[in-house]
C-alpha positions as CSV (number, residue, x, y, z in Angstrom):
1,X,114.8,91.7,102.3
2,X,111.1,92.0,101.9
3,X,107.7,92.7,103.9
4,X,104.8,90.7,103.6
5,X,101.4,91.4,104.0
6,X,101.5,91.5,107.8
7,X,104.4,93.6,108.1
8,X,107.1,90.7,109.0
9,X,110.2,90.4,106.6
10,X,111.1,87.6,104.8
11,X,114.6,87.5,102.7
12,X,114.3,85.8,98.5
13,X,116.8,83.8,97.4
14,X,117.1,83.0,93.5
15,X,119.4,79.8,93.3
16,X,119.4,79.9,89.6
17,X,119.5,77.0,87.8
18,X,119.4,73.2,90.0
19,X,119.5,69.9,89.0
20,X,116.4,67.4,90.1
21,X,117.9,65.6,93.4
22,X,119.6,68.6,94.4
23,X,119.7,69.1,98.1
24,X,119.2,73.0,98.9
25,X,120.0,73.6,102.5
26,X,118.6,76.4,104.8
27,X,120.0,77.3,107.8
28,X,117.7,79.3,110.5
29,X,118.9,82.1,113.0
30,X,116.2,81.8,115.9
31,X,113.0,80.3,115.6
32,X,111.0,78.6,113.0
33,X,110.4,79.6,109.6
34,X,108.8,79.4,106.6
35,X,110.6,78.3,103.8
36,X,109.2,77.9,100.7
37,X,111.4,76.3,97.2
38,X,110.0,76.9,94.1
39,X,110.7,76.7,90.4
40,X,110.5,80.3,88.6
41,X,106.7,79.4,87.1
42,X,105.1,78.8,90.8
43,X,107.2,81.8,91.5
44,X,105.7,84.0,89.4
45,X,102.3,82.5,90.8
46,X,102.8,83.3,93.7
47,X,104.0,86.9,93.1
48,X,100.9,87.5,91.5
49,X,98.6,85.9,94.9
50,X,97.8,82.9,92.5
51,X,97.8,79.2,93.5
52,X,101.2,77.7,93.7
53,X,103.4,74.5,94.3
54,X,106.2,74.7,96.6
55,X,108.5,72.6,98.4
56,X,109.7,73.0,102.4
57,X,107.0,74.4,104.8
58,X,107.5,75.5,108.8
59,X,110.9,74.3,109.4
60,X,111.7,73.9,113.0
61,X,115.3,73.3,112.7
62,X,118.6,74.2,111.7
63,X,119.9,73.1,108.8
64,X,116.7,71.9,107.1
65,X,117.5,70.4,103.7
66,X,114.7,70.4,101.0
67,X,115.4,68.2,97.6
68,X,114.7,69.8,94.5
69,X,112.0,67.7,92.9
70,X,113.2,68.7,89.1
71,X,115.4,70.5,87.0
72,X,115.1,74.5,86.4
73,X,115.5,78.3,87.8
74,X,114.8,78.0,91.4
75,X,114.1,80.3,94.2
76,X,113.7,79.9,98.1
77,X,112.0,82.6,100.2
78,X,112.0,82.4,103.8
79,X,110.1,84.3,106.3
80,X,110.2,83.7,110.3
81,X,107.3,82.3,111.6
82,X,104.9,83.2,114.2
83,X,103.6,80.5,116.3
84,X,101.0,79.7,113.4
85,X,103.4,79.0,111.2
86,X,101.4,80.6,108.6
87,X,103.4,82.5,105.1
């Protein structure tokens, strides 16, 4: 588990490598979150506070699924939102 900028934790999952139509399900504990799926380049990106691509958003509920929009190293990183619903 991680802390982000404003102190709240968020957990990073690398899923390794996923085929395009994969379905990559997240399942919530409480309220809302921000889950974000991306491949290991708009990862990297967004390590370094770059723009980035990703896939999910504020999810409201449990089990979201997100499809993996192409072929590669994958990672999901979820954080639990305030009511913004800002990452």
């Amino acid at each position: 588990m991680g802390h982000g900028v404003s102190g709240m934790s968020f957990t990073h999952y690398r899923l390794g490598h996923l085929e395009r139509g994969s379905v990559v399900e997240v399942t919530l504990s409480g309220s809302a979150a921000n889950v974000r799926l991306m491949d290991s380049s708009n990862l990297s990106s967004y390590q370094s506070g770059r723009q980035h691509r990703y896939y999910g958003g504020l999810i409201n509920r449990s089990p979201a699924r997100i499809t993996v929009p192409s072929s590669g190293d994958m990672a999901c990183r979820r954080r639990y939102a305030g009511a913004q619903g800002h990452d």
